[in-house]
Each structure stands twice: as C-alpha cells, then as structure tokens.
ROKOL-978771 format. One record per residue: residue in one letter; y, z, x of N, C-alpha, C in turn. Coordinates in steps of 0.001 Angstrom, whole numbers, padded with zeros to 6 digits, always signed. Last residue first. Layout:
N
aYZXYZXYZX
...
! end
This chain:
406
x-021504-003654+007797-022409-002163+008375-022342-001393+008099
x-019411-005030+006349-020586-005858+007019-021868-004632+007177
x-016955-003985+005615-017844-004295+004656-018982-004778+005068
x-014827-003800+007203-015591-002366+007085-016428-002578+005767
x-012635-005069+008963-013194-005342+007537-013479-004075+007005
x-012169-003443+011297-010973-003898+010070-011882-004222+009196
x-014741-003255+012347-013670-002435+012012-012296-002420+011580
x-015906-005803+012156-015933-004761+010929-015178-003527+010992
x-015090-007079+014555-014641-007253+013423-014682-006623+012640
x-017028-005086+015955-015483-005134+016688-014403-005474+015042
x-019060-006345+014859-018596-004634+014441-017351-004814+015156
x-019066-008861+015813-019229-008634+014045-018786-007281+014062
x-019667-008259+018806-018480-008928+018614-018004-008526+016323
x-021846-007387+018612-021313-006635+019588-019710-006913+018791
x-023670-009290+017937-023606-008518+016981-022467-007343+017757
x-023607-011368+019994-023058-011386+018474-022691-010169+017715
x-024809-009983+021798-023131-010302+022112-021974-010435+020910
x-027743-009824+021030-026083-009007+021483-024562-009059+021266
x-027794-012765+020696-027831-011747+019600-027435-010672+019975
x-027729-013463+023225-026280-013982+022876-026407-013283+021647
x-029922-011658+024231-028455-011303+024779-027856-012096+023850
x-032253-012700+023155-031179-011895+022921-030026-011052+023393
x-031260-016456+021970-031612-015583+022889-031116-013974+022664
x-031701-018580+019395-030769-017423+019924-031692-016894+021353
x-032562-020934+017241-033189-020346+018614-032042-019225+019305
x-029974-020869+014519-030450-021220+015648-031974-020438+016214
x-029715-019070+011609-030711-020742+011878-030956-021014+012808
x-027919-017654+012704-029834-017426+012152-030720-018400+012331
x-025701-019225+013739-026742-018379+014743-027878-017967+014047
x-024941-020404+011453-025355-021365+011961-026196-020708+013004
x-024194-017781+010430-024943-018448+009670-025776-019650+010447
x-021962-017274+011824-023340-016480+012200-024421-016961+011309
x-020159-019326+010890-021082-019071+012256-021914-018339+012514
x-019857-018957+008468-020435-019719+008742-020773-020028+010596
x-018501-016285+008537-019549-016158+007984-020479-017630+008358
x-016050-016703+009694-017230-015933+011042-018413-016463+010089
x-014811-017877+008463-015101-018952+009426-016235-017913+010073
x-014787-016203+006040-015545-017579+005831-015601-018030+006841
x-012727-014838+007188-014149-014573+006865-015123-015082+006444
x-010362-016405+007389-011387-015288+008853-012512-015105+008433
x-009863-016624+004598-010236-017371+005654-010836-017486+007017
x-009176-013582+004225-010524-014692+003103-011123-015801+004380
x-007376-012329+005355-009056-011947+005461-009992-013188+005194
x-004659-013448+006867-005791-014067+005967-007182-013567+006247
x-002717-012024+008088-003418-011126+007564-004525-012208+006666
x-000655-013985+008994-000391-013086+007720-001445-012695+007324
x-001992-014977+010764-001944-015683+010028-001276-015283+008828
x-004016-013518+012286-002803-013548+013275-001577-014337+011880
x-006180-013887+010708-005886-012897+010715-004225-012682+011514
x-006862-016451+011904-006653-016551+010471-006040-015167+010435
x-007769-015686+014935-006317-016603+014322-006088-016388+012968
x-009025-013631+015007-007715-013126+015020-007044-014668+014758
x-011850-014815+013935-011005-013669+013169-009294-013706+013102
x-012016-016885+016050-011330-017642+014655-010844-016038+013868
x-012237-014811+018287-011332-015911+018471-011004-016286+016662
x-014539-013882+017688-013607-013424+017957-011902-013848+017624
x-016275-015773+017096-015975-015217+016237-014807-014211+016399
x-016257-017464+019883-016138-017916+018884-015288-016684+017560
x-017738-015285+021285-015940-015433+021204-015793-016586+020347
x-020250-015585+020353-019357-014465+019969-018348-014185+020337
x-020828-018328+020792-020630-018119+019613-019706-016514+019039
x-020714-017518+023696-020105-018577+022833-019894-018503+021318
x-022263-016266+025577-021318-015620+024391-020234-016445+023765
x-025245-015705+026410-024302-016570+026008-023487-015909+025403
x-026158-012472+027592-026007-014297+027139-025386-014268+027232
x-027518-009134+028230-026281-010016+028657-026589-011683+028242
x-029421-007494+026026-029099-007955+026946-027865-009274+027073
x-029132-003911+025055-028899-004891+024854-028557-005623+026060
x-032215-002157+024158-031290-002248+025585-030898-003847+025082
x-033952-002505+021914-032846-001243+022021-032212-001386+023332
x-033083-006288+021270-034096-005454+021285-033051-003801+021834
x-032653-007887+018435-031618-007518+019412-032880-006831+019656
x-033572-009630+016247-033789-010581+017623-033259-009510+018911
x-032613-008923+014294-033625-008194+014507-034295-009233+015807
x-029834-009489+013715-030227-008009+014513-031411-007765+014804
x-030408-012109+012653-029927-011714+014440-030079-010378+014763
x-030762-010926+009872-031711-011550+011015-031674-011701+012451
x-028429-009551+009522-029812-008832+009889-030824-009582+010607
x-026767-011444+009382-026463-010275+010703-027621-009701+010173
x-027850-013028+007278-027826-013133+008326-027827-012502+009553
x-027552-010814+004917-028799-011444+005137-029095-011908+006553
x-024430-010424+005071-025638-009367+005406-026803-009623+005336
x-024216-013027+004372-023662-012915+005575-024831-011583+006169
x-025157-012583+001594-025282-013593+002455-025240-013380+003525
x-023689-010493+000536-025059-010387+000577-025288-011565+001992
x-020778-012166+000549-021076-010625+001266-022334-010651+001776
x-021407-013670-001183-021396-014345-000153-021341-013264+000583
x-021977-012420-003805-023027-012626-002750-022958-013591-001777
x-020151-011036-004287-020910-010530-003790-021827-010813-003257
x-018211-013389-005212-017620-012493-003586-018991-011402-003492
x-019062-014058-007332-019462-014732-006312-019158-014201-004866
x-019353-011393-009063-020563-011877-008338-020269-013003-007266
x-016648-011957-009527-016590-011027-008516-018345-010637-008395
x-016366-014056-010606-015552-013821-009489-015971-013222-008307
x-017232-013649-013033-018130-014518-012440-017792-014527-011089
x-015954-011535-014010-017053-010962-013686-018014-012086-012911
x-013009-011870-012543-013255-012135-013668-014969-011403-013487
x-009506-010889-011393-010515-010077-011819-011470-011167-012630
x-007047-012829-009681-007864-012519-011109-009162-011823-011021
x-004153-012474-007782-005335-012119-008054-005901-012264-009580
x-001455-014015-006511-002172-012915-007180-003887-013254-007483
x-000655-013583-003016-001520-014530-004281-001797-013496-005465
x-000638-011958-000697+000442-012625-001232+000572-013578-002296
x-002873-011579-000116-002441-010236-000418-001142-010711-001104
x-005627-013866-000693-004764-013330+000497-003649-012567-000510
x-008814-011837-001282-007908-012845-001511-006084-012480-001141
x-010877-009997-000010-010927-011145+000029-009639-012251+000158
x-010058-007518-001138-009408-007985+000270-009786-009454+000672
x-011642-006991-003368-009958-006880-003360-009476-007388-002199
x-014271-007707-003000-013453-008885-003142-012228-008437-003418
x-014742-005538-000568-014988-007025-000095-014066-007920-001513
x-015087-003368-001995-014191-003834-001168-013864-005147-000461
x-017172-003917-003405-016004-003451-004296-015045-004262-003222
x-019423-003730-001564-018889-005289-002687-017376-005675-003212
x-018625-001545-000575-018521-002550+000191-018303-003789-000633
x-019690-000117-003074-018987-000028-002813-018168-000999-001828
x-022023-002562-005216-021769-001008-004465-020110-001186-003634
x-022462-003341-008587-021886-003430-007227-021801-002242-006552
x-023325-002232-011191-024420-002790-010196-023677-002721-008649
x-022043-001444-012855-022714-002587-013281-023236-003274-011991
x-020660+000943-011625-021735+000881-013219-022128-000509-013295
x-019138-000124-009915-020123+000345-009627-021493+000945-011102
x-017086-001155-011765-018020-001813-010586-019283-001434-010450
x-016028+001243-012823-016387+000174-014151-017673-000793-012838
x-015545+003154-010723-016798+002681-011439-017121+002077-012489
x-013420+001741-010191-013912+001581-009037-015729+001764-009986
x-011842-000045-013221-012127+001173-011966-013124+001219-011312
x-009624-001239-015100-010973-001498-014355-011185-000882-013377
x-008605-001747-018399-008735-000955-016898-009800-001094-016240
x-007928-002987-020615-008670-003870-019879-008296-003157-018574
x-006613-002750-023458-007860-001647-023067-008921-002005-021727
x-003894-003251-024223-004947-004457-023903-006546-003350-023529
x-002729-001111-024077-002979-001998-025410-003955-002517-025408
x-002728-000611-021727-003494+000349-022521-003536-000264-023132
x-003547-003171-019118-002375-002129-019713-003489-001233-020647
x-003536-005501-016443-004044-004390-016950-002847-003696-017922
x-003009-008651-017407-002622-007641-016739-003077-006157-016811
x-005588-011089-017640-004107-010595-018036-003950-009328-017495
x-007329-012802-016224-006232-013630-016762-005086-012630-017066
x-009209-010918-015992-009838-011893-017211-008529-012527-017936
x-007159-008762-014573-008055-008938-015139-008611-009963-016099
x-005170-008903-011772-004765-009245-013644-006863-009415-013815
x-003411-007841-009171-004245-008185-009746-004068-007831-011245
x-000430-009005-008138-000657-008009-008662-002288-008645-009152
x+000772-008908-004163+000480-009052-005248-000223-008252-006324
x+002056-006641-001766+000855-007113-002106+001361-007684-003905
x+004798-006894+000949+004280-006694-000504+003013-007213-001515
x+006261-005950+003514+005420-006689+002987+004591-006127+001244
x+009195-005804+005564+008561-005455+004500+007518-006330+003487
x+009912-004964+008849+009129-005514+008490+008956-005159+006725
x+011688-002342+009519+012039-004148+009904+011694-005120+009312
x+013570+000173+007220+012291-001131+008136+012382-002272+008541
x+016026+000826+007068+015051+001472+006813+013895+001362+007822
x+018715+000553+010020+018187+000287+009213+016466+001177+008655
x+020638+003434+010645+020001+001951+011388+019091+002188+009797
x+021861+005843+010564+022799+004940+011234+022265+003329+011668
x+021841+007464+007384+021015+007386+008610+021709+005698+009329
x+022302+007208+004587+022496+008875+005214+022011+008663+006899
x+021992+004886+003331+023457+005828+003102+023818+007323+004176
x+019960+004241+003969+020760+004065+004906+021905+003874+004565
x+018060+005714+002030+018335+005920+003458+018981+005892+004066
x+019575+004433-000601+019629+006377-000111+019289+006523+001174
x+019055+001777-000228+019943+002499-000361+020748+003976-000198
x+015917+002014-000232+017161+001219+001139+018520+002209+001371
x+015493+002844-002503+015220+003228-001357+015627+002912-000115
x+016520+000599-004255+016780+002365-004160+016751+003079-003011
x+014762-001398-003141+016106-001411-002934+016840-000024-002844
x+012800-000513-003804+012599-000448-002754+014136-000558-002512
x+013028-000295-007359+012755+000706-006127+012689+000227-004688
x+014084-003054-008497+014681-001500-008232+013710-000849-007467
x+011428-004940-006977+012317-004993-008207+012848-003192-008393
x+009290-004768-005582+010604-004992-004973+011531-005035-005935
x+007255-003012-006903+008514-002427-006116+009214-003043-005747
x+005559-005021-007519+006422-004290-008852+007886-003921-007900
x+004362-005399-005296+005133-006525-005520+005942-006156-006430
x+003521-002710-003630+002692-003698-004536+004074-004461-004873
x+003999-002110+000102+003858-001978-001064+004137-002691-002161
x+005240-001250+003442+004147-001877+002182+003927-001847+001166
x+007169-001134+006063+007148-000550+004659+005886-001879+003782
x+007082-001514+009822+006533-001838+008277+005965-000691+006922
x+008394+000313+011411+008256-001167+011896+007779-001947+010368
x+011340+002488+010733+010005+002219+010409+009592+000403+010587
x+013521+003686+012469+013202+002497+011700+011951+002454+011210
x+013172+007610+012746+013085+005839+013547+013379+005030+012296
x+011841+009838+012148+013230+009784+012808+013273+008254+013407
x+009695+010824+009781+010003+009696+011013+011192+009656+010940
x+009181+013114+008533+007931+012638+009436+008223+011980+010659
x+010948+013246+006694+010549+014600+007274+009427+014292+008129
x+011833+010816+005669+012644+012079+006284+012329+012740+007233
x+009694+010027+003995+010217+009315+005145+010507+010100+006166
x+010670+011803+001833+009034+012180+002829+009331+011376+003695
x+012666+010995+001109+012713+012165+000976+011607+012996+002278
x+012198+007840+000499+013034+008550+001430+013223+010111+001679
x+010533+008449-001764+010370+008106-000517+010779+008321+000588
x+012182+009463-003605+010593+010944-002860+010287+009734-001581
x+013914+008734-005062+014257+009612-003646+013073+009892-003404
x+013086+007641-007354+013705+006856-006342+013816+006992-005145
x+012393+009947-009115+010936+009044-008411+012212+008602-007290
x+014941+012966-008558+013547+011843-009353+012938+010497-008416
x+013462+016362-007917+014064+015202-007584+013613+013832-008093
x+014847+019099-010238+013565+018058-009371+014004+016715-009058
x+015936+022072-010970+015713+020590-010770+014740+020437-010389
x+018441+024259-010735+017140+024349-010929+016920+022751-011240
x+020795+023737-007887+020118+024638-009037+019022+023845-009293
x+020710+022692-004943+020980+022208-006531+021175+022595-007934
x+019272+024297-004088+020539+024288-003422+021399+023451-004211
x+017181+025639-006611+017159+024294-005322+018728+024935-004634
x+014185+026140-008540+015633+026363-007886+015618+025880-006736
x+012328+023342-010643+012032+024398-009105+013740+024792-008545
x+010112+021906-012372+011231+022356-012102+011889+023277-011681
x+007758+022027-014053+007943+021175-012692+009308+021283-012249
x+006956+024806-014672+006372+024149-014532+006667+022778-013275
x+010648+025993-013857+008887+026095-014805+008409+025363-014393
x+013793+027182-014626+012932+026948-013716+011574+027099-014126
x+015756+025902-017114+015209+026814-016375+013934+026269-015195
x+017529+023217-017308+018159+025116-017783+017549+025619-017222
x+017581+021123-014649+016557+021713-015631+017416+022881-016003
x+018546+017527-013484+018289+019186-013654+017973+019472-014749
x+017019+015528-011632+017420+015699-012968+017606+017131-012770
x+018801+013344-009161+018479+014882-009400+018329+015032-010875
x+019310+010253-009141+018659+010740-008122+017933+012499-008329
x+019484+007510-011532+019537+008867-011072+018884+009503-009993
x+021866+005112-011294+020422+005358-010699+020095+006992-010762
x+024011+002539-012094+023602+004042-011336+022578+004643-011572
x+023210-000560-012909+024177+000435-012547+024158+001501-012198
x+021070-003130-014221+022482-003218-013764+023458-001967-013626
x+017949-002878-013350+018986-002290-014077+020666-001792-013582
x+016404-005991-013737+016887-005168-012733+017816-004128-013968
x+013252-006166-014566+013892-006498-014555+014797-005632-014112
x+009856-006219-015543+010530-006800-014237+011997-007343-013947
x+008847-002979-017427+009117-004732-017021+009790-005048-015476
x+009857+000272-017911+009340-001250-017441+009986-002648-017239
x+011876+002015-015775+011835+001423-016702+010730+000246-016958
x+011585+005493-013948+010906+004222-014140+011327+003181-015705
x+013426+007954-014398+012669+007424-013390+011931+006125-013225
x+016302+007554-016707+014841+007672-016256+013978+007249-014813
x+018734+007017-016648+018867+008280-016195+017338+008593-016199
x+021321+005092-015331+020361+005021-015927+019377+006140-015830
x+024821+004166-016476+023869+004791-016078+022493+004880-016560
x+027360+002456-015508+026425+002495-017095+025671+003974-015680
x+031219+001449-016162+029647+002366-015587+028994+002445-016440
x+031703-001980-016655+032004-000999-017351+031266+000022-016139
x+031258-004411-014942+032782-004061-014438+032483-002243-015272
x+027991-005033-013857+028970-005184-015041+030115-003944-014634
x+027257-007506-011688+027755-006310-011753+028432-005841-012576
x+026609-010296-010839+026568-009634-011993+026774-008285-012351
x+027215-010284-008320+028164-010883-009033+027857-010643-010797
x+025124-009483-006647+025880-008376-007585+026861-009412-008552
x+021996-010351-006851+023067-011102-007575+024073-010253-007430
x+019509-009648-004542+020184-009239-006275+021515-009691-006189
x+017429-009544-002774+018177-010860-003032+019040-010804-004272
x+015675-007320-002504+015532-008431-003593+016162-009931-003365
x+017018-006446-000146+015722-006826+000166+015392-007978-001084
x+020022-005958-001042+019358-007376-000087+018125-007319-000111
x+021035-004084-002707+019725-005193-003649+019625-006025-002475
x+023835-003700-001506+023302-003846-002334+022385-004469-003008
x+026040-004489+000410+024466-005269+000607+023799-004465-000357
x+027327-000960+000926+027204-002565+000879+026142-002825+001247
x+027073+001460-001874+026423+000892-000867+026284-000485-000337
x+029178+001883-003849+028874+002645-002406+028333+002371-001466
x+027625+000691-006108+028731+000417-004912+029383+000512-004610
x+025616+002697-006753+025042+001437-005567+026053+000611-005089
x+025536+005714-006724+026669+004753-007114+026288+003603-006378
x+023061+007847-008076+023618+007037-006820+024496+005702-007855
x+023538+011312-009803+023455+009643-009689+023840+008817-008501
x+022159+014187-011279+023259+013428-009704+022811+011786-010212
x+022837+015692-014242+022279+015004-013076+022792+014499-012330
x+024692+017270-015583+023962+018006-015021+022662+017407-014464
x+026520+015521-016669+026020+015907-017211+024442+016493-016560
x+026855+013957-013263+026969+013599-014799+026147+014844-015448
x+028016+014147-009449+027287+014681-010731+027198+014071-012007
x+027098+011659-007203+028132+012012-008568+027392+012858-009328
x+027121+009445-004126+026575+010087-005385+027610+011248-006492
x+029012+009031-002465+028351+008154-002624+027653+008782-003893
x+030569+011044-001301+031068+010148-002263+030066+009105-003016
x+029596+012658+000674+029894+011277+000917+030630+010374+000328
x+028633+014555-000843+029121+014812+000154+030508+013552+001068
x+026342+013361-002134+027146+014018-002572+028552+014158-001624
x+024598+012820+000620+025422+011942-000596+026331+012228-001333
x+023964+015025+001389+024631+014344+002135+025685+013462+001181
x+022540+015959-000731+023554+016708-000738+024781+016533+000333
x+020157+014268-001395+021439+014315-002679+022589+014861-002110
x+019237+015046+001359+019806+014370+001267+020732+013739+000261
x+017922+017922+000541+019420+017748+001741+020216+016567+002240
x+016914+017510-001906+017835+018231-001746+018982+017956-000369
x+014722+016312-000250+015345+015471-000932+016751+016149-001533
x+014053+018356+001210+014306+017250+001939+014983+016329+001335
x+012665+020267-000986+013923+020792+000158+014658+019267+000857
x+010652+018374-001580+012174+018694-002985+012994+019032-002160
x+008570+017742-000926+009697+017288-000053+010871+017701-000755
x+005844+018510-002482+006429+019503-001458+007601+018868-000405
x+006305+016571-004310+006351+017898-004890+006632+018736-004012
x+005531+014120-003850+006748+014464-003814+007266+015971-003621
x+002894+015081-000803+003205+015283-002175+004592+015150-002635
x+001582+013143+002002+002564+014123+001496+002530+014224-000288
x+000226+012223+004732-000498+011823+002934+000327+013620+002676
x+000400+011242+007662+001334+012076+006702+000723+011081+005320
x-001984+009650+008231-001732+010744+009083-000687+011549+008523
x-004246+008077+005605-003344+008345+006231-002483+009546+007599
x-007200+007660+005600-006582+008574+005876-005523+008484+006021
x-009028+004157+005346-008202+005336+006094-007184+006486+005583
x-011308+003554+002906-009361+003411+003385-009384+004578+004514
x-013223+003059+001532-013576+003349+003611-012058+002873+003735
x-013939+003620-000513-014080+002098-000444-013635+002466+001297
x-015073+006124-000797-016005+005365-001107-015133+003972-000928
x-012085+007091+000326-013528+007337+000709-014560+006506+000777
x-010941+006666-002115-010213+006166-000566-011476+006470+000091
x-012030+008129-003728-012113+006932-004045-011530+006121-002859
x-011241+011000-003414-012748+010379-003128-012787+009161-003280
x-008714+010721-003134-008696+010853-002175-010477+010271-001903
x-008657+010643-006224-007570+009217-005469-008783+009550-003895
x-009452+012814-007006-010293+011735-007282-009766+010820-006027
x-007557+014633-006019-008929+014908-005636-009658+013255-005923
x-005273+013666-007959-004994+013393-006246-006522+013593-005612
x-006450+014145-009975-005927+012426-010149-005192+012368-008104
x-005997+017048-010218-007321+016429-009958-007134+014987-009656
x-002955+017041-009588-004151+017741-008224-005591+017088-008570
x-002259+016640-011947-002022+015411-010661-002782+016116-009608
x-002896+018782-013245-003207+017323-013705-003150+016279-012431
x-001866+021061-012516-003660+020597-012417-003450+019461-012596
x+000729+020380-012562-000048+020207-011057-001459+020121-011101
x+001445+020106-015196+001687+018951-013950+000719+019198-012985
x-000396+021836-017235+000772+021072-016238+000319+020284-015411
x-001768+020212-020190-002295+021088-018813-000384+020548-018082
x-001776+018958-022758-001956+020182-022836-002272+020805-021734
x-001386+015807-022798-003018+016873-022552-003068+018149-022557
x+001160+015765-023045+000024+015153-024190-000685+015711-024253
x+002209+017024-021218+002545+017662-022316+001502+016857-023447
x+000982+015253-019220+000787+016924-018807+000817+017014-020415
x+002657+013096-019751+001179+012852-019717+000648+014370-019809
x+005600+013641-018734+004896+013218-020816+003407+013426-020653
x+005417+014243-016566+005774+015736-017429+005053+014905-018571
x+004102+011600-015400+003406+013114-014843+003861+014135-016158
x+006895+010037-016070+005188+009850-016815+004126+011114-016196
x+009019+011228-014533+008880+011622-016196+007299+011079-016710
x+007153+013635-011755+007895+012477-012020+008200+012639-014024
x+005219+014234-009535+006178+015180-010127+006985+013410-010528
x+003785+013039-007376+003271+013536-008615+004048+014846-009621
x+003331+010313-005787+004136+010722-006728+003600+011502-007949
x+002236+010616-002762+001722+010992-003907+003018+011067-004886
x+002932+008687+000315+003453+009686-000532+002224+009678-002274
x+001818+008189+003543+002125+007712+002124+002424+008556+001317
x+002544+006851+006855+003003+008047+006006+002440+007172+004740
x+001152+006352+010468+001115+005663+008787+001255+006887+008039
x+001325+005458+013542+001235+006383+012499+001794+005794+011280
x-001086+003383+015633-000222+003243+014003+000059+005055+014434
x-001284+001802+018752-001349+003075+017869-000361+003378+016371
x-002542-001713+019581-001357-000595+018560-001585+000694+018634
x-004662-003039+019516-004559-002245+020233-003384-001202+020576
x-005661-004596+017510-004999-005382+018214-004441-004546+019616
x-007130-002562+015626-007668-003836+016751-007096-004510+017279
x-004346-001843+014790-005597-000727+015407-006621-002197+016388
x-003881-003961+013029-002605-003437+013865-003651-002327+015114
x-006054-003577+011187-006022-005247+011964-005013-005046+013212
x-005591-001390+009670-006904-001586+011058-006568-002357+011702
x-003818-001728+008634-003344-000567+009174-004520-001040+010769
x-003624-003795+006941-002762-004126+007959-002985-002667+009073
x-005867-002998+005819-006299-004096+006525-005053-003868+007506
x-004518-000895+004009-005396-000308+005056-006067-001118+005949
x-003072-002348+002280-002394-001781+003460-003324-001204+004613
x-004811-003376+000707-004559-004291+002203-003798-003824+002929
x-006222-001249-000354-007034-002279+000531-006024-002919+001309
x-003847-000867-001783-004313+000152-000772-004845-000394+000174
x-003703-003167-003784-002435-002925-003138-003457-002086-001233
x-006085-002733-004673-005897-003733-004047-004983-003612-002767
x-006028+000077-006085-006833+000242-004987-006375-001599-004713
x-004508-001196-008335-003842-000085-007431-004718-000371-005947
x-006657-002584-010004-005732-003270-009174-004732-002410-008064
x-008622-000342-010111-008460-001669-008981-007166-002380-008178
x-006315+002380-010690-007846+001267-011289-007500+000184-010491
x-005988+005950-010213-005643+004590-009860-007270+003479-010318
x-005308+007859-013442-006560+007586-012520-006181+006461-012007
x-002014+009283-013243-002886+008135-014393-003915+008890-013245
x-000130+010640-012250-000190+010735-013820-001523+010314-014467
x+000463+009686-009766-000628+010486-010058-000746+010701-011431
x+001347+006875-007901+001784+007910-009128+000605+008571-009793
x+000498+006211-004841+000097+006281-006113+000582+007034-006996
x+002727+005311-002062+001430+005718-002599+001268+005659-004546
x+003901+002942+000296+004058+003560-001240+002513+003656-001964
x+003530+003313+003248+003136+002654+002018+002977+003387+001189
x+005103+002994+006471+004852+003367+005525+004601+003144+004507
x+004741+002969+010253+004136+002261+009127+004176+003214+007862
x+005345+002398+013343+005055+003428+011938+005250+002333+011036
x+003458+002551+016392+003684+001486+015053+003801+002449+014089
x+004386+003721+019129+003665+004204+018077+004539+003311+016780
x+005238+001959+021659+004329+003119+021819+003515+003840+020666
x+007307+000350+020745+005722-000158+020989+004478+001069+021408
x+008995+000390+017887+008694+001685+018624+007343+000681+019349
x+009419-001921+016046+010331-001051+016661+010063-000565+018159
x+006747-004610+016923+007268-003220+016072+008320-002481+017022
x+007297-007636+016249+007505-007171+017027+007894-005381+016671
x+005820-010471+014878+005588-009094+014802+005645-008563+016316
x+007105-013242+013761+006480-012906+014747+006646-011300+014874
x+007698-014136+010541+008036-013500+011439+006967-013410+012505
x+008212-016481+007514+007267-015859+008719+007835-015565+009713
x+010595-015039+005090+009787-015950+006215+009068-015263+006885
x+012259-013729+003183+011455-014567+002820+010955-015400+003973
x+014046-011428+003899+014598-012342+004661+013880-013525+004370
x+011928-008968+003514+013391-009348+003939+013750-010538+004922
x+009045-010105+003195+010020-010080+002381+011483-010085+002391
x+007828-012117+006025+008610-011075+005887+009242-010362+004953
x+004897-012377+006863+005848-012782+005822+006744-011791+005913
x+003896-012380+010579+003549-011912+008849+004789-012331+008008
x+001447-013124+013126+002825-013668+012219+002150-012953+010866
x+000407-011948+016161+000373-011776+014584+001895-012261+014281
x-000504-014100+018805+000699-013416+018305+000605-013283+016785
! end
C-alpha cells in the first residue's frame, strides 16, 4: 500500500485516488521568463517519479502542467532583451521541452500555455465577480480571501492576523517566504491591446499568475484532482490562491493529495543572480556527467529534504550509478538471447525491497541502495542463467520509474 505525506493535513496517508479508473494528477510547471536550472528540473524529477512509480503500480495517470508564460517577470525580462513575450518564452518553452527529454521526464498529457487559457480564466474572474467574491479596483479584479472560508488551510495561515484595514496586492509574485496579508490580484488590465495583452469579456487584459492554474485545471479536469505537486516555494500564497479561486467556483474540493518537493541550494546556498551560482543541465554535462548521472542525483535524495548541490556530491551519486551499471552488465552477460527460467529469489527480492522503500513516500535513495546491493551480491555470485534472467527482467520493470540503469 503506497503511503505519501500529505501536506494538507501534515501526515502520512494511505493513497487512495479519487477517480480509480484515471489518477489525475497536476504539477505546477515552469515560469518561462528564465532557462529552468537544476534545481527546477528537481522539483520535475520527482513529479515524474510520482508519475512512473503510480504507472508501475498499475494506475492509469492523466497528468496536466502549465507553462507560465505570460506573467510581470516574462513582460520585465521581454522589455530588457528587446523581444516579446512570446519569442522569448516560446524559445525557454523549446529548450524546457529538450531538457525534459535529455533527463527522460515524461510528457505530460495536458502541457498547456497560460497564454492559451485567458478565455477560461476570464469565465472564472467572471463567476467571481458575480459572486461577490472578487472586485474591480482601478481597472484590476482582486480576490477578497474573506470570501473564502478556511482561508490559507493548505498552509495552515493564521487569519487571526488579518489586518482589519484593505490592502491590496497588485503583483504577480512577491519574493521571499512570506505571506501577503490581503487581496490578491486576479485581472490586470491594459489601455490597449499588444503584445501580452489580449480583448477579453474583460476588456483588454491578462490574467495574472494566481489564476493560470486553476484556469488550465478548468479546461482538462472536471474532478478533484487525486494529487497537486509542486516545489515547496508554492505553499506559501500560491497554492492557497489556488484553492481559493477553485473552490470559490466548483462544489468539491481542489485535491486530495498535496505534495511538495524541497528546494535544492548549491555549495550550501540558494541559487540567485547575485550569487552567480545557476546550475544547468549543461553546467553537468560540460564537466563530464551524462544525462542519467544528471538524473540519478536530483532523484536520489528524498523529495521532502532539501538538497545540496556540491561537486563532491554529485561524483559520489555518479559513481554509485557507474557501479550498479558495472554490475547489471556483468549479469547481462551471463543472459544468453533465449531467456531461461531460475531462481527468482533474488529477483523478487528486488522487486519486493523497490516497492517497500518506494511504498514509503516515494524513497528512491533507499530503494536504490537496497537493489544496488543485491545485484551486487548477484555479480559476485555463481548465477545461473535463468536467475540472470529473471534479474535482469525484474531491474527494467524497476527502471521504468527510475530510467537511469538502461
């Protein structure tokens, strides 16, 4: 029975999805402004573990993610470089998509653009509106969060701090990790229609970051969603946002399940520009690692830990990788081209310890140290080759969630 953490509600859960006929599943995609650097691709890596590990258990997923690429860091970044919005986030979506590639993420089945849900997010400002629940100001809409009871439950947010004055907050993203005590903008509007700002049933606008989830949610899945995913920043204002505008407009809850990846930090500190410490798929691969390496140590470490980047780190996750691929070659070369029937002890063995550590909240690291030292102990053995069958029958069953072994 898979147990996972639950963010709502801070415990281990026994995983029971909504729908048993089709697991949905949604994960907050990538703001396109930038190039995504490791630590992004972490977050991805393990949604794409929960996506396989749910696939080997014999699930059918559908899985939505969104592109945020209409937003205020997309218009400042465009107007720095002198290109709009859309070349800019169309190439930073071309790369995203080759880089989901070279580390072997799955595809999502809805991989949407904010940019093409504006009608969707329009018809829900306009429920709201409608409702009371949202408000024009000075020619933007705003969500009134109370309007919405249970306010901030996925966080656990205090309202008792609720300052009595209205404030408003009228950017799409603030930094840091802290909450912003009062209305939320949902519509910026525009004098004219251009570049990223499009006539609506709104007039001329765009919808801001808070709504594109729920916006693309919308237009895919008519259900609860069994599990929402995404990096640990989000539980702080946005996921809550997102609670909020859903199930202001819809009669059951968002998701059942919400899980959140930690943040990787490079050589101790956080990636930023100041610090000039980005690290991308080919900062790796320029210094030797191939791609599987890559992938092997973002998923290594469990998804609920943070993470350190260091360079001694991430030789040692390569060559316990190497290692293991030293071994499954030597048993492969005991397999002859008709594979025959053994023992299969050791390869329900490996079966068996995957899905417990894995049944475990998803512990790759630990699943993977227990297969690695069993097929370790099968090189070293006398094998027969059937039970080198059986082995190697059983390691690809596994590698199709891993997808770093073959």
């Amino acid at each position: 029975m898979l147990r996972l953490f639950n963010t709502y509600g801070r415990e281990m859960q026994s995983f029971h999805p909504v729908n048993p006929k089709v697991v949905t599943v949604f994960t907050c995609g990538p703001s396109v402004y930038q190039r995504a650097h490791i630590g992004n691709f972490r977050t991805f890596l393990f949604e794409d573990i929960v996506v396989r590990y749910l696939e080997f258990l014999g699930w059918r997923i559908a899985r939505g993610m969104n592109f945020t690429d209409v937003e205020d860091k997309a218009i400042l970044e465009a107007r720095k470089r002198g290109r709009t919005v859309k070349d800019m986030t169309d190439e930073n979506i071309d790369r995203f998509v080759d880089e989901m590639n070279l580390l072997r993420i799955k595809i999502p089945d809805y991989l949407a653009r904010a940019s093409e849900a504006v009608d969707a997010a329009v018809d829900i400002i306009t429920t709201l509106l409608e409702r009371g629940i949202a408000y024009w100001h000075q020619g933007n809409v705003y969500f009134d969060p109370l309007k919405f009871p249970d306010f901030g439950k996925l966080y656990g947010l205090d309202m008792t701090r609720w300052p009595q004055r209205r404030r408003r907050f009228h950017k799409d993203t603030y930094p840091g990790m802290r909450w912003n005590l009062g209305d939320f903008v949902l519509w910026d509007g525009c004098s004219v229609v251009g570049d990223y700002c499009r006539e609506s049933g709104l007039g001329p606008g765009r919808p801001a970051w808070n709504i594109q989830d729920a916006s693309i949610i919308s237009r895919y899945i008519d259900e609860t969603l069994s599990i929402y995913c995404g990096g640990i920043d989000n539980l702080v204002r946005h996921h809550d946002y997102s609670i909020a505008i859903l199930e202001s407009i819809r009669p059951y809850p968002m998701a059942r399940y919400w899980l959140h990846c930690q943040h990787l930090f490079v050589h101790g500190h956080k990636m930023s520009k100041s610090r000039g410490n980005f690290y991308y798929t080919d900062t790796l691969l320029n210094e030797g690692y191939n791609p599987a390496e890559i992938r092997f140590f973002l998923i290594y470490g469990h998804y609920r830990r943070r993470m350190n980047y260091t360079a001694a780190g991430m030789r040692e996750a390569s060559e316990s990788l190497r290692a293991l691929k030293r071994d499954v070659a030597s048993i492969e070369r005991t397999v002859v081209s008709t594979p025959q029937a053994g023992d299969d002890l050791r390869s329900r063995r490996i079966r068996e310890e995957f899905a417990r550590h894995m049944d475990n909240d998803f512990n790759v690291g630990e699943g993977f140290d227990e297969i690695a030292r069993i097929v370790s102990d099968a090189a070293k053995a006398k094998i027969s080759v059937g039970e080198a069958s059986e082995i190697m029958s059983a390691l690809k069953e596994v590698d199709s969630v891993l997808k770093v072994i073959f």
